[in-house]
VODRENDO-484625 format. One record per atom (N, C-alpha, C): residue in one letter; y, x negated, z negated. Coordinates in pm, whole numbers, padded with zeros to 5 digits, always signed. Each point is the difference from the previous one (the first is absolute). Layout:
% VODRENDO-484625
aYXZ/...
***
This chain:
% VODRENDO-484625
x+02331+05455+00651/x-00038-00107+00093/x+00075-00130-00033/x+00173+00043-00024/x+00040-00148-00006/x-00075-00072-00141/x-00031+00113-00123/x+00014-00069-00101/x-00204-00070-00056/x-00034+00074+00148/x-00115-00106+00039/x-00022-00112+00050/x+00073-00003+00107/x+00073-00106+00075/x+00032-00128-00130/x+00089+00013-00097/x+00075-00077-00093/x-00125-00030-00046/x-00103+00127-00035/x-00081-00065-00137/x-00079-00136+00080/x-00036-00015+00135/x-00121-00052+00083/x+00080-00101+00025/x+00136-00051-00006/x+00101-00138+00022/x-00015-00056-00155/x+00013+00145-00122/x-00034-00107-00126/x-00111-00062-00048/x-00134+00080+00083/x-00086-00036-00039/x-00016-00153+00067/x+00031+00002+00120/x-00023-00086+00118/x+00090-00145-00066/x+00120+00035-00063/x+00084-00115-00049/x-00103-00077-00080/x-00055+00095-00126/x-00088-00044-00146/x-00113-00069+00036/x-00112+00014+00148/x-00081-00022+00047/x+00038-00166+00022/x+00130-00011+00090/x+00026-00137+00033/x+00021-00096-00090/x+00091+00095-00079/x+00004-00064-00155/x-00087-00090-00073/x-00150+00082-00022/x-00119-00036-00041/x-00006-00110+00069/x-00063+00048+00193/x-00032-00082+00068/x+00054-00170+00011/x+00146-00035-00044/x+00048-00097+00027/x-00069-00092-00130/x+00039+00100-00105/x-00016-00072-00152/x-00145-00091+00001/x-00119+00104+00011/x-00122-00046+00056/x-00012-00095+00100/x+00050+00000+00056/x-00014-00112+00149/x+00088-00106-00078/x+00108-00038-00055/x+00074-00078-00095/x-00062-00094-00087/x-00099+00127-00062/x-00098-00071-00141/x-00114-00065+00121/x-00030+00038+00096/x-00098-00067+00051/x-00024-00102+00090/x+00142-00045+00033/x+00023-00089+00089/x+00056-00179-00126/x+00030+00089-00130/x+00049-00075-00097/x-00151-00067-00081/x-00102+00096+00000/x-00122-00003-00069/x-00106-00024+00078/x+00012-00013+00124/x-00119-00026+00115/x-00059-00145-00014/x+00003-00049-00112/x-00012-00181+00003/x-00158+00040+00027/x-00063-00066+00081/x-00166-00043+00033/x-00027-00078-00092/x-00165-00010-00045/x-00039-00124-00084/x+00019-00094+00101/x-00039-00096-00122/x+00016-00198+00040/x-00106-00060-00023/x-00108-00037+00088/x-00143-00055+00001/x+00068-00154-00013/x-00038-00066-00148/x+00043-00145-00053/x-00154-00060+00085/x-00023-00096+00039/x-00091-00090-00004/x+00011-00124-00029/x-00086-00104-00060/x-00001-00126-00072/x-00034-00067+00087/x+00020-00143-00049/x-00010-00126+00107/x-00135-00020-00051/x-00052-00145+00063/x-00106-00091-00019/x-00033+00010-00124/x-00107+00028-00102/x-00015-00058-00168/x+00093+00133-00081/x+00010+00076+00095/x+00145+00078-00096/x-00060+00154-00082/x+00046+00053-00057/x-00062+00134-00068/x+00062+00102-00084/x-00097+00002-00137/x+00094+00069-00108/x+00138-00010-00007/x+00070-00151-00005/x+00113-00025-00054/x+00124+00010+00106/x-00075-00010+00147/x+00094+00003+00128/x+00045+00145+00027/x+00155-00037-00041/x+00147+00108+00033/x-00024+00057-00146/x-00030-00030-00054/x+00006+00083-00166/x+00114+00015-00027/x+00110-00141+00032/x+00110+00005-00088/x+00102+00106+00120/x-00061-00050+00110/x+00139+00092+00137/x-00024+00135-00033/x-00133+00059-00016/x-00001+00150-00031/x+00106-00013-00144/x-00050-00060-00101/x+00102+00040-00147/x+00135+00011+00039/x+00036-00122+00099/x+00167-00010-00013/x+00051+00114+00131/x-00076+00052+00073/x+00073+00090+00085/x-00047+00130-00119/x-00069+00031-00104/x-00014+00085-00065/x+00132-00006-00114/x+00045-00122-00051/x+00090+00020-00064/x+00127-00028+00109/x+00036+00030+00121/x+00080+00053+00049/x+00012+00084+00054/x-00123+00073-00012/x-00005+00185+00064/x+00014-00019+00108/x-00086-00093+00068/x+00000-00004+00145/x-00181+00060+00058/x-00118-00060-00108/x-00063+00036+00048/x-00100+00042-00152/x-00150-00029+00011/x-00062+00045-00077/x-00184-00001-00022/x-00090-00065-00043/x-00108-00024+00038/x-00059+00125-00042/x-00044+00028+00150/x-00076+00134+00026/x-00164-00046-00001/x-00034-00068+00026/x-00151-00035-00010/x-00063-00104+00041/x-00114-00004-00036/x-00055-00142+00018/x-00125-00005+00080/x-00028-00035+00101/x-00129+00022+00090/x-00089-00130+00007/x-00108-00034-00053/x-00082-00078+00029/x-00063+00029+00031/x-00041-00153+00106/x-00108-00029+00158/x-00105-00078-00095/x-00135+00063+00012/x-00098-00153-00065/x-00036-00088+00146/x-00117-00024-00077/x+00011-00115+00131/x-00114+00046+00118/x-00108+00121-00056/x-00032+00118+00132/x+00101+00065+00131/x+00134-00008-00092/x+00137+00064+00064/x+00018+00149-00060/x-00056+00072-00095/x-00016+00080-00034/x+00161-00009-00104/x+00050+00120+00022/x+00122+00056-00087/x-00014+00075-00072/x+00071-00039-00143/x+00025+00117-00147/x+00147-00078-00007/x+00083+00171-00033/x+00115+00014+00004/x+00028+00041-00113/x+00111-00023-00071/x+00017+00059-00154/x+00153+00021+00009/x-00003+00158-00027/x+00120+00048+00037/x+00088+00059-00160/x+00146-00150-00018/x+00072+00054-00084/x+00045+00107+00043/x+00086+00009+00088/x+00082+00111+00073/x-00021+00051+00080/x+00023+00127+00084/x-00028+00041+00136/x+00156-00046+00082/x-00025-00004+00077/x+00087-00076+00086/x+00135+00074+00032/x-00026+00105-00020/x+00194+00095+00006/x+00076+00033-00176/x-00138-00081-00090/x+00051+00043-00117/x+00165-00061-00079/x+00024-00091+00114/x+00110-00052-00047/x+00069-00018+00161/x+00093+00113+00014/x+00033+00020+00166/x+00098-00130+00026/x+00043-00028-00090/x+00181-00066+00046/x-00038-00135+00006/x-00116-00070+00017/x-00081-00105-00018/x-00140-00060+00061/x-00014-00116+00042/x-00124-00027+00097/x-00114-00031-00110/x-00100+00114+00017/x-00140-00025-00058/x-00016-00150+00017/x-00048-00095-00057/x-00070-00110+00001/x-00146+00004+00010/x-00106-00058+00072/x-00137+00004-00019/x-00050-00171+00021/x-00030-00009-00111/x-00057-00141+00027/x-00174+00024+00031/x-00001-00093+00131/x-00141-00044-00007/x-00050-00106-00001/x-00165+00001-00108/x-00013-00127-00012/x-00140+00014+00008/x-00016-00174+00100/x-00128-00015+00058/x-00078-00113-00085/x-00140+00076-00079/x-00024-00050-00100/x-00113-00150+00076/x-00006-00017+00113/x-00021-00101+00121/x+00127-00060-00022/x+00082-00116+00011/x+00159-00007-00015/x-00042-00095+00092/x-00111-00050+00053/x+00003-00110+00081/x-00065+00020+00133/x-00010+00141+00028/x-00066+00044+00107/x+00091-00045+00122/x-00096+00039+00109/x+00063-00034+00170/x+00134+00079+00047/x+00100+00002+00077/x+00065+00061+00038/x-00022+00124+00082/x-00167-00003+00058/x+00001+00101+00080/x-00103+00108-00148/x-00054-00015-00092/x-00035+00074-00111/x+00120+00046-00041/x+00091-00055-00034/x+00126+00082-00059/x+00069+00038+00055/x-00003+00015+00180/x+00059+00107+00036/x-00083+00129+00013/x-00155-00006-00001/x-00080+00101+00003/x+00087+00069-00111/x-00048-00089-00172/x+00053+00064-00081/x+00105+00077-00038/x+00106-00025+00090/x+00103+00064+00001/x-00017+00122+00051/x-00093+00020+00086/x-00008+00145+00062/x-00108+00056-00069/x-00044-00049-00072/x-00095+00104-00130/x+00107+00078-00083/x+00088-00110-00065/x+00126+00025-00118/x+00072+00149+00105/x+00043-00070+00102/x+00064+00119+00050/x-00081+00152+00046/x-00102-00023+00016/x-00091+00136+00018/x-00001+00045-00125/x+00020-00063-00078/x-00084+00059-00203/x+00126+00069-00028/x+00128-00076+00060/x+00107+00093-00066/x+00051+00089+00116/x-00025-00002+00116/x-00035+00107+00063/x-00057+00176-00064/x-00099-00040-00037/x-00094+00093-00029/x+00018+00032-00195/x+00092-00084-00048/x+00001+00022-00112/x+00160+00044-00084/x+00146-00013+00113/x+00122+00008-00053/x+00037+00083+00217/x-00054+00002+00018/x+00023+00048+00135/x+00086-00078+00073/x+00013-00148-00038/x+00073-00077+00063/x-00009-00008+00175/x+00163+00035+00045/x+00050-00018+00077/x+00075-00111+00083/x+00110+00002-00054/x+00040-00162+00042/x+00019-00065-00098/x+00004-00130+00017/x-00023-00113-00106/x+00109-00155+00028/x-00002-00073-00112/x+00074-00101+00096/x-00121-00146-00083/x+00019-00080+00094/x-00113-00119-00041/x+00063-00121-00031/x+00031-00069-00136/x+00021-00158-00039/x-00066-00037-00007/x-00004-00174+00014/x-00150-00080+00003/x+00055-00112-00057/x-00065-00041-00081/x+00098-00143-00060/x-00118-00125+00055/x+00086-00084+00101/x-00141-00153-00016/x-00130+00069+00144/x-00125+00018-00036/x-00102+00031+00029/x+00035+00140+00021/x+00009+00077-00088/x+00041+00160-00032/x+00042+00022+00172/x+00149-00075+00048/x+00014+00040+00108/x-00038-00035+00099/x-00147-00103+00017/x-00055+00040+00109/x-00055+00092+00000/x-00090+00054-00114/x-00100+00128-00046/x+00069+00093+00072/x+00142+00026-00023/x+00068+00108+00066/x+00034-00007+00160/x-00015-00099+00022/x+00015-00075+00141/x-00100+00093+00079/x-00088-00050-00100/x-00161+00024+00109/x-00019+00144+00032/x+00017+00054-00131/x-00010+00158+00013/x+00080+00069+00120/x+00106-00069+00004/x+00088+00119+00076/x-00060-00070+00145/x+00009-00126+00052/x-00070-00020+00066/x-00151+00073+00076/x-00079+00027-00116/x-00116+00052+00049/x+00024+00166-00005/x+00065+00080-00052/x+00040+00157-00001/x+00083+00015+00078/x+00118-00082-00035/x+00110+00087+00077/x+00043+00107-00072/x+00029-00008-00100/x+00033+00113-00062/x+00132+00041+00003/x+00046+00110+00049/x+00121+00005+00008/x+00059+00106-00117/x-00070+00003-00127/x+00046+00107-00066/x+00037-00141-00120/x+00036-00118+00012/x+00030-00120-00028/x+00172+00009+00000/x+00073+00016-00096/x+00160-00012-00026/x+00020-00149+00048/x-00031-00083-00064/x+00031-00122+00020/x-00073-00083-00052/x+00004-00168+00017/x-00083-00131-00017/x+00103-00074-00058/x-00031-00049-00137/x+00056-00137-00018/x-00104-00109-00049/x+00049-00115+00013/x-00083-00114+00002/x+00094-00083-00105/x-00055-00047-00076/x+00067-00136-00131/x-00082-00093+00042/x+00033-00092+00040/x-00032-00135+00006/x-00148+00037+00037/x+00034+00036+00092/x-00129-00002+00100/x-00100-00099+00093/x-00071-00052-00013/x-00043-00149+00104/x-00023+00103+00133/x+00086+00059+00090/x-00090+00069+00121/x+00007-00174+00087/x+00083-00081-00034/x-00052-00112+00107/x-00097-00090-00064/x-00069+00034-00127/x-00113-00093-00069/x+00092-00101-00112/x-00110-00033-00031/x+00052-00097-00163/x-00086-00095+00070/x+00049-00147-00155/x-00069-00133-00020/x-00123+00061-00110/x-00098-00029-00012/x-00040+00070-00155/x+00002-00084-00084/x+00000-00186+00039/x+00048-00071-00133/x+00124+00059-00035/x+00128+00034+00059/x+00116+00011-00055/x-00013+00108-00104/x-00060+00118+00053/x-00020+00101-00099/x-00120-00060-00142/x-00044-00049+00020/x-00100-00105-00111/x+00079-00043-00081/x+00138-00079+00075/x+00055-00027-00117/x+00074+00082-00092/x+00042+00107+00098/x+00051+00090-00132/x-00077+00113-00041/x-00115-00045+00074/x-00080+00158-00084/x-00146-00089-00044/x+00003-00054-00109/x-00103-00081-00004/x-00178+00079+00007/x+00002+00164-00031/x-00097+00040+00019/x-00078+00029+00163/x+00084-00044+00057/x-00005-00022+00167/x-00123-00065+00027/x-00029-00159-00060/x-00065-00111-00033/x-00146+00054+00006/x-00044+00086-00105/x-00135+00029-00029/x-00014+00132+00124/x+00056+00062+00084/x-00007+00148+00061/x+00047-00065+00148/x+00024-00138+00037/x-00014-00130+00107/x-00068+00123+00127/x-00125-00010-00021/x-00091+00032+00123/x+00002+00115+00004/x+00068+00111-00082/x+00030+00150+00032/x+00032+00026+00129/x-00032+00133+00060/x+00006+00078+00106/x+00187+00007+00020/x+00067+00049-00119/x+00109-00014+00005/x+00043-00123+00001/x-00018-00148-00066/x+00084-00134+00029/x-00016-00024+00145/x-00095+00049+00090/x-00027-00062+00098/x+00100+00058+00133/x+00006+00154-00026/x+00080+00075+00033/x+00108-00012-00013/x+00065-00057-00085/x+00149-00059-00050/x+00065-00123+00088/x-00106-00052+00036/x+00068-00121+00059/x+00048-00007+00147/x+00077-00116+00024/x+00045+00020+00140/x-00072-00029+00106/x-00009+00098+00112/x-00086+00057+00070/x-00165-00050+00016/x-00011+00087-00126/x-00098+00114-00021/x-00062+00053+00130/x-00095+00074-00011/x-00027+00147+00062/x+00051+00066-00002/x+00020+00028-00114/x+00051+00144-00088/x+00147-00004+00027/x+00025-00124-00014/x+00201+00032+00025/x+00013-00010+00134/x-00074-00106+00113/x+00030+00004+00153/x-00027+00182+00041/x-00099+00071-00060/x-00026+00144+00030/x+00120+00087-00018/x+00010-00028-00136/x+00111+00094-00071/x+00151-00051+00083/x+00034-00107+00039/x+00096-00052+00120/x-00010+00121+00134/x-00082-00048+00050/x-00039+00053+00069/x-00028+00164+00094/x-00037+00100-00137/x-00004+00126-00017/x+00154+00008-00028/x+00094-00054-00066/x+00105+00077-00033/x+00125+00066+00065/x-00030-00020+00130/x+00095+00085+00118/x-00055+00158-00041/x-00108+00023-00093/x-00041+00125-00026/x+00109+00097-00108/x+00062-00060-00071/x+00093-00017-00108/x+00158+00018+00087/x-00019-00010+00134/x+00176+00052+00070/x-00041+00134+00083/x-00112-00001+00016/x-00042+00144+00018/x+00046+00111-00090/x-00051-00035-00153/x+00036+00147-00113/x+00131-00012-00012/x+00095-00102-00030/x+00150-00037+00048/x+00025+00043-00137/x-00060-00018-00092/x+00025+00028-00126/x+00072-00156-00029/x+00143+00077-00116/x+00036-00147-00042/x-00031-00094-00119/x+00006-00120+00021/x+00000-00151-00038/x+00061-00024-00096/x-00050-00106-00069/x+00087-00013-00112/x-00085-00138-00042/x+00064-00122+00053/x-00073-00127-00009/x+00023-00118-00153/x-00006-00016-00085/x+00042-00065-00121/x-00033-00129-00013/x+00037-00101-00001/x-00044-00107+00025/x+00078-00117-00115/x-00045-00109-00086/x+00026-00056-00076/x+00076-00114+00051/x+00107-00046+00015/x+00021-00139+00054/x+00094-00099-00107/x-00082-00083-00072/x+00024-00062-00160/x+00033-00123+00091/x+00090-00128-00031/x+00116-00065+00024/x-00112-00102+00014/x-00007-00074+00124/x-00105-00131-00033/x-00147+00025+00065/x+00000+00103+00024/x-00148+00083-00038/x-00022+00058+00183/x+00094+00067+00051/x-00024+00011+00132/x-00107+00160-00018/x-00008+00067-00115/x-00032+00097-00048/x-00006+00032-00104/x-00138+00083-00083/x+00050+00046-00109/x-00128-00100-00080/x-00030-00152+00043/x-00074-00030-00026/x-00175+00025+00007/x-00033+00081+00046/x-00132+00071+00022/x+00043+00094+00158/x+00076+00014+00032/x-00005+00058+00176/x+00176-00066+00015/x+00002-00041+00123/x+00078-00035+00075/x+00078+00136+00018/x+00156-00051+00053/x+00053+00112+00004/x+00016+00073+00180/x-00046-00112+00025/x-00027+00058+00201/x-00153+00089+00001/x-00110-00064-00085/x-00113+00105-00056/x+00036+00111+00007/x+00058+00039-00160/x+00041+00115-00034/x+00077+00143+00132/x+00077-00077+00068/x+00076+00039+00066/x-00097+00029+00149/x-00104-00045+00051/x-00104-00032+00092/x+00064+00142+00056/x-00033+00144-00016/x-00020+00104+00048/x+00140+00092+00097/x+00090-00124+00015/x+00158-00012+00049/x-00044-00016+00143/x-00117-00083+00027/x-00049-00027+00134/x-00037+00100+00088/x-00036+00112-00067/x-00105+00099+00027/x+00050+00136+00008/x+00052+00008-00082/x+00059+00139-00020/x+00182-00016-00052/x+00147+00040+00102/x+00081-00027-00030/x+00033+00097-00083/x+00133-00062-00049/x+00098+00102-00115/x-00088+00014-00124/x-00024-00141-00058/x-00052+00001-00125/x+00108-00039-00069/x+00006+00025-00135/x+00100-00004-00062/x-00039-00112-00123/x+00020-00128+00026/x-00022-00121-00103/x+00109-00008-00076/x-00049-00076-00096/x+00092+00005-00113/x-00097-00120-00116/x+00127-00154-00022/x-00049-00073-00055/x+00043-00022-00119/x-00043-00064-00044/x-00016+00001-00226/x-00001-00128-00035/x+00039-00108-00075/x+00011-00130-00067/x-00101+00007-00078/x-00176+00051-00011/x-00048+00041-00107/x-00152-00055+00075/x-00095-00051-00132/x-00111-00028+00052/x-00075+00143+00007/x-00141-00083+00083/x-00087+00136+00024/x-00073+00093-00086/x-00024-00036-00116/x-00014+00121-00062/x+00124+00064-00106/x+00095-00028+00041/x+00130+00039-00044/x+00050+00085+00049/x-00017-00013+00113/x+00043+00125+00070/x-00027+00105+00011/x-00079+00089-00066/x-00033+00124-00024/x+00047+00005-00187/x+00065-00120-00058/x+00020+00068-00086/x+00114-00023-00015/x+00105+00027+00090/x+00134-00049+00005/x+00118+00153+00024/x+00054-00016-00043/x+00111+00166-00028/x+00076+00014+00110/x+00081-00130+00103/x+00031-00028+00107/x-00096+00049+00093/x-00154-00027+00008/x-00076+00055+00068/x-00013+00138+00041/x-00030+00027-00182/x-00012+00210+00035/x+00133+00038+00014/x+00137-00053+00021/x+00054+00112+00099/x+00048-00029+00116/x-00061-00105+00022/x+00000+00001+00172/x-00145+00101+00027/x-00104-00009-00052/x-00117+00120+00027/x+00031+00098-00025/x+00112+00025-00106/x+00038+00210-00057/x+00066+00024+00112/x+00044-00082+00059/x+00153+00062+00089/x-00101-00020+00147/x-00044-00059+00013/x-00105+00028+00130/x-00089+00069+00010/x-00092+00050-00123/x-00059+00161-00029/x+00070+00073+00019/x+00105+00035-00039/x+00085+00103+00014/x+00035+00040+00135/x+00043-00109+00101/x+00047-00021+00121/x-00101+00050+00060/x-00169-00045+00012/x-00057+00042+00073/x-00050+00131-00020/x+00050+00052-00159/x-00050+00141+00038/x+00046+00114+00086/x+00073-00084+00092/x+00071+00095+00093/x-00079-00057+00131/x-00081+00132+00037/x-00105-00049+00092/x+00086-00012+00146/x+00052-00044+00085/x+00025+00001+00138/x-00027-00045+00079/x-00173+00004+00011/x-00101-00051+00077/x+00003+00081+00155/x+00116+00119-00036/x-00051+00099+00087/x+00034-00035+00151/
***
């Protein structure tokens, strides 16, 4: 009896053993993908270099690529499966081959992307960047779902309080000819689309998921040249305990800036500790 007793404490020790090690590797390896979205005009080339440089710091890793046409229809092309590299956040860029569509189309689209990898990597929770436009797209979505299987939101130089669109004209000269787009019109200050998206976003302190606000503020400039930095910051009104954080860097700089991704690695990380509860 006793030397049953002993064997059922050693087994019971080896069990916990396992059990901790496993729970260890999985609390170390639990990184969720990272749904990238592009601004206004943006695509192929938007976050190319942030995926490379968090890849050559073994922080993260481009797991796949999902394109929206302009039906809204999704094809996903999968380098990696999403636990194939545990110690690291899958990357998924999506890109909307529309780049100038409405804000309320690209939040539909967003909930296509997320059903496709739903049904195709068994995605669970996720966390959402939006660079520019990107983060209203993400705005809208969570807005209209509510999704609470959502880790977290960050926004780069986000217009949630609207843009000038000459200002962006001047630095995005392809702005000029794409003028009367669904998206330039949507961009500007109050809009429809942005008084709405204002508006709806007390929906966003409901999921209580956290914030992560990025905002450009270049010397002279009163922003990052293309959004103001009280813009960027708009969603402080609405939903507290956002976590801003400003940069000396113009607006499309800022997603390709090394200062940037680790204020985003270290706030992925942070929010993968869910305590929504």
């Amino acid at each position: 009896m006793k030397a049953f007793i002993i064997g059922l404490l050693t087994l019971l020790i080896v069990f916990l053993g396992i059990w901790k090690t496993q729970k260890a590797v999985g609390e170390q390896g639990r990184y969720e993908p990272v749904l990238l979205l592009h601004g206004f005009l943006g695509g192929e080339r938007s976050y190319k270099t942030l995926m490379e440089r968090f890849e050559e710091n073994g922080q993260g890793y481009k797991a796949a690529v999902c394109r929206v046409n302009e039906r809204g229809v999704v094809s996903c092309e999968h380098k990696y499966h999403f636990q194939q590299k545990t110690d690291q956040f899958p990357f998924v860029q999506v890109i909307f081959e529309d780049d100038h569509a409405s804000i309320s189309k690209q939040g539909k689209w967003v909930q296509n992307v997320v059903k496709k990898l739903k049904e195709s990597e068994k995605m669970e929770g996720y966390h959402l960047v939006g660079h520019s436009m990107g983060g209203l797209a993400a705005i809208k979505y969570l807005e209209e779902t509510k999704d609470k299987n959502v880790k977290s939101l960050t926004t780069i130089g986000t217009p949630v309080g609207g843009l000038d669109i000459d200002e962006l004209a001047i630095n995005y000269p392809k702005t000029e000819s794409n003028r009367m787009s669904e998206g330039a019109k949507d961009l500007q200050y109050h809009s429809e689309a942005i008084t709405k998206l204002q508006k709806e976003a007390t929906k966003l302190k409901e999921l209580r998921i956290p914030i992560l606000s990025v905002a450009g503020n270049v010397k002279h400039k009163g922003g990052d040249g293309s959004v103001l930095t009280e813009s960027a910051f708009t969603l402080e009104h609405y939903v507290p305990n956002i976590k801003k954080k400003e940069f000396p860097l113009l607006h499309s700089a800022l997603h390709e800036s090394s200062a940037v991704d680790k204020v985003l690695y270290t706030f992925l990380k942070d929010s993968e500790k869910d305590d929504r509860s």
